[in-house]
C-alpha positions in Angstrom: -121.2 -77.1 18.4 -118.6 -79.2 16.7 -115.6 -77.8 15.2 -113.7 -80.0 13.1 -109.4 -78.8 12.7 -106.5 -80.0 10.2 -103.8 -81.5 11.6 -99.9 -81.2 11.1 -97.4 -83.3 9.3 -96.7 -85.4 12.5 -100.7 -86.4 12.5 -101.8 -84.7 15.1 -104.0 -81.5 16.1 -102.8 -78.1 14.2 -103.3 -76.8 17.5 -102.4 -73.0 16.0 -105.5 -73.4 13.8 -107.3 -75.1 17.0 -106.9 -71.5 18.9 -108.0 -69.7 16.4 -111.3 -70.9 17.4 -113.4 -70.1 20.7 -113.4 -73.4 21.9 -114.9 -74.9 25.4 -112.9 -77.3 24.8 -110.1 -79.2 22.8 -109.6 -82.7 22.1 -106.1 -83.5 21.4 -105.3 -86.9 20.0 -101.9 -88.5 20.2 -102.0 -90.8 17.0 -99.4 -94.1 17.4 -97.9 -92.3 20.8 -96.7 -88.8 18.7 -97.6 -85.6 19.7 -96.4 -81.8 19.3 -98.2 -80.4 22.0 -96.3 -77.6 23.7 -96.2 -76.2 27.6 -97.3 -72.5 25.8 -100.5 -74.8 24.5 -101.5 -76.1 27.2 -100.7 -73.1 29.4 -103.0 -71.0 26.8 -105.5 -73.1 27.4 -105.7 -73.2 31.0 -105.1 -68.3 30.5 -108.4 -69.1 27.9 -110.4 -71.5 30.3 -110.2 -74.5 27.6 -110.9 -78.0 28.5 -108.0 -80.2 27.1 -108.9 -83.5 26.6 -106.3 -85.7 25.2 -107.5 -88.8 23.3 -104.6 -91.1 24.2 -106.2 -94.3 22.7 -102.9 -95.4 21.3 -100.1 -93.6 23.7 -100.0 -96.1 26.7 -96.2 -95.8 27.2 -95.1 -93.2 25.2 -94.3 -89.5 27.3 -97.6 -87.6 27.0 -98.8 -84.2 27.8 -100.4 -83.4 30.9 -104.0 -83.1 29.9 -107.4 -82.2 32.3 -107.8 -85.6 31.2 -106.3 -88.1 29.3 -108.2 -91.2 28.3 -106.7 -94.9 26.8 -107.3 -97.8 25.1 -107.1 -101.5 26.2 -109.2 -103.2 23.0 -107.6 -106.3 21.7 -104.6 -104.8 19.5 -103.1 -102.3 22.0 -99.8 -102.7 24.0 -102.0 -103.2 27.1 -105.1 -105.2 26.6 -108.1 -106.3 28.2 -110.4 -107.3 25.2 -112.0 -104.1 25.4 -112.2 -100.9 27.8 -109.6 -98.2 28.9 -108.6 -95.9 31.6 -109.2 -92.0 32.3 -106.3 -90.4 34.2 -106.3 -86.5 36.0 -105.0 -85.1 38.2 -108.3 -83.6 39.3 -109.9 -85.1 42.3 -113.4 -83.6 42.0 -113.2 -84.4 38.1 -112.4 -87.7 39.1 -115.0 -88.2 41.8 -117.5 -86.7 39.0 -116.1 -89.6 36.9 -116.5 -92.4 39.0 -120.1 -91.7 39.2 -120.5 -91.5 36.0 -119.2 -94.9 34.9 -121.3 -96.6 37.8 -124.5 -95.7 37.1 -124.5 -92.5 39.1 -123.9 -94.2 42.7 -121.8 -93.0 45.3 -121.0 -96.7 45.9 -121.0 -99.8 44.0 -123.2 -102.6 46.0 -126.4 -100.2 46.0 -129.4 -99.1 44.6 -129.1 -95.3 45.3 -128.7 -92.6 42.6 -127.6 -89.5 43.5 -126.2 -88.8 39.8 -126.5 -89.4 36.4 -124.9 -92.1 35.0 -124.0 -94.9 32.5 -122.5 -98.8 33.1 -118.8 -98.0 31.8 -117.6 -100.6 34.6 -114.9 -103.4 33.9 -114.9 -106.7 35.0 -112.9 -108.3 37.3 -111.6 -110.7 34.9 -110.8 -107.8 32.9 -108.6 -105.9 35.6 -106.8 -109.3 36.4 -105.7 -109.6 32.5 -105.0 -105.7 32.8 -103.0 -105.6 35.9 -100.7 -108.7 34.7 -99.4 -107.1 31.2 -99.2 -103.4 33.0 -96.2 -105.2 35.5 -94.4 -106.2 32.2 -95.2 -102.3 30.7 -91.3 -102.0 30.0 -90.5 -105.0 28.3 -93.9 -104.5 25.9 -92.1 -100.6 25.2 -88.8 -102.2 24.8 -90.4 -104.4 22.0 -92.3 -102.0 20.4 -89.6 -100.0 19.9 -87.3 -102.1 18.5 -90.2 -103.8 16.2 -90.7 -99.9 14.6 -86.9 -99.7 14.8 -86.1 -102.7 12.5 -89.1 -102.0 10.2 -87.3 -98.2 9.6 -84.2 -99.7 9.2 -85.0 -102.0 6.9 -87.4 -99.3 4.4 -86.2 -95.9 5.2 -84.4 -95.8 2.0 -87.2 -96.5 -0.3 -88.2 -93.4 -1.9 -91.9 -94.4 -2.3 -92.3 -94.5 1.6 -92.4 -92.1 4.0 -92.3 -92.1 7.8 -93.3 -89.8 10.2 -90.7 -88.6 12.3 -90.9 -90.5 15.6 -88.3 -90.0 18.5 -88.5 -93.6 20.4 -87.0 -91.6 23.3 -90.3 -90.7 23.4 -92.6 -92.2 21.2 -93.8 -95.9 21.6 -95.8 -96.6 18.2 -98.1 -98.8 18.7 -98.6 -99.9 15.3 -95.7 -99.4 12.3 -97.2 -96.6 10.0 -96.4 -96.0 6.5 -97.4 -93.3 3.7 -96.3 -94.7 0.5 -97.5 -94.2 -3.0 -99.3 -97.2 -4.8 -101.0 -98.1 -1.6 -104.1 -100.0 -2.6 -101.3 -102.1 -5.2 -99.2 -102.8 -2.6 -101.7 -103.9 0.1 -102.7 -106.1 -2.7 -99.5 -107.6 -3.2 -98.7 -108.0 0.1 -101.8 -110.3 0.9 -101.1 -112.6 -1.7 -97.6 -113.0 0.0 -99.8 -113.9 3.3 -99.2 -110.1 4.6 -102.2 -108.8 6.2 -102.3 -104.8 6.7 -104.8 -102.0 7.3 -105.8 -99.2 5.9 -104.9 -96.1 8.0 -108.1 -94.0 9.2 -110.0 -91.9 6.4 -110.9 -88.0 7.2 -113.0 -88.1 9.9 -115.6 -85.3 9.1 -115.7 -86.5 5.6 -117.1 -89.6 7.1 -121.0 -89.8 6.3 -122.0 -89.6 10.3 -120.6 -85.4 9.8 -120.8 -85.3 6.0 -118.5 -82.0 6.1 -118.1 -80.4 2.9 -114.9 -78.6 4.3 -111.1 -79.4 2.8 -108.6 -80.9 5.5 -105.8 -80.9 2.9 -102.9 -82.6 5.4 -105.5 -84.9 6.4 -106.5 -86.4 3.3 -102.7 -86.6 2.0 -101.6 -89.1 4.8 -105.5 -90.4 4.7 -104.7 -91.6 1.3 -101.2 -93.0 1.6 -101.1 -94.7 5.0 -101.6 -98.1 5.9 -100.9 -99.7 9.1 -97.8 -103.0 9.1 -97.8 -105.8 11.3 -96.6 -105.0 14.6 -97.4 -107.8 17.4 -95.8 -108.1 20.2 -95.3 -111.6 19.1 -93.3 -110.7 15.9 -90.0 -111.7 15.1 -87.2 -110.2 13.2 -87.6 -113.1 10.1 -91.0 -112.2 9.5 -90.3 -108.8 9.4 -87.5 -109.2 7.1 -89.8 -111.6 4.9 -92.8 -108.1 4.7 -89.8 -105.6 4.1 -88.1 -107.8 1.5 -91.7 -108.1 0.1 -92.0 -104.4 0.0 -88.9 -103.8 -2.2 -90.0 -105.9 -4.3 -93.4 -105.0 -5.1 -91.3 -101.2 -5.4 -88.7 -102.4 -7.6 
């Protein structure tokens, strides 16, 4: 069964209210490379036989916890990309022989027709890997820039009382997108496009989405649900253009 949890006011799993439930297992997500899991979480996890899955879409680069597992994300906007597709990492060698399988159609080996095990086509190309492989030799200088991207965009609207960040140690922390939770946010995505300032949304509550339909209340949840929008944040960005969407900001907050 399903079990849906609140999270805290750094976005991620209330992991207090996650033990409170017997769990098989917990999926923990890191959202934008932040998380506030603790050694006594995981280690009560491993004392209660819990699976702990981390959901690491949008940490590659950031200092994560040590998961069973620990899945990421390559699509097109992430710090590491190959159009689509991801990685698993554990440090499980019959979970990751069980793996393998899994993502080749259940064979032992790739180049038959034998299936031992069930299985699905979660296989990249070689194309793929190439592209992959290429960015992951230049992983520091795509952290160094990410970093300093979030930095300047903090700098620049920490002292706007309309917007809040979430604490984030870039120690750390590698955000892969700049997040903000300000009020006015539909007027000021608005405003910001007719300045040629594209932005997103940040995600809505996830079990109020009509796929779960829960009736249940994640109050923290839908605060930031309601408040956060995603900046630009390329790789490719430079410090003019993001003076040019801050100064917009202040002035759509004036």
């Amino acid at each position: 069964m399903r079990i849906f949890v609140d999270i805290d006011d750094a976005l991620c799993l209330d992991y207090f209210e996650a033990m409170s439930i017997k769990a098989q297992a917990i999926i923990y997500v890191t959202l934008n490379g932040r998380n506030r899991c603790t050694l006594a979480f995981i280690k009560a996890c491993k004392d209660y036989d819990i699976a702990l899955i981390g959901d690491q879409a949008q940490s590659f680069g950031s200092n994560t916890p040590d998961f069973s597992i620990n899945s990421y994300s390559f699509s097109m906007p992430k710090i590491i990309t190959m159009g689509q597709g991801g990685c698993l990492t554990t440090n499980d060698d019959v979970l990751a022989k069980k793996i393998k399988y899994l993502k080749d159609h259940g064979r032992d080996s790739g180049g038959n027709d034998i299936h031992n095990y069930f299985g699905i086509n979660s296989k990249i190309t070689d194309l793929q890997a190439i592209v992959g492989l290429e960015q992951i030799k230049d992983i520091r200088w795509r952290v160094k820039i990410k970093k300093e991207i979030y930095g300047l965009y903090y700098s620049l609207l920490k002292d706007i009382k309309e917007i809040e960040f979430i604490p984030t140690d870039l120690d750390f922390v590698t955000p892969w997108f700049v997040d903000l939770y300000v009020n006015k946010r539909d007027g000021l995505i608005k405003f910001l496009k007719e300045n040629g300032i594209g932005t997103r949304k940040i995600y809505p509550v996830i079990p109020h989405q009509k796929v779960y339909n829960t009736k249940e209340s994640f109050p923290v949840a839908e605060k930031y649900s309601n408040k956060g929008l995603w900046l630009p944040s390329s790789l490719n960005l430079t410090g003019i253009q993001i003076d040019y969407i801050c100064n917009k900001i202040k002035e759509f907050y004036k």
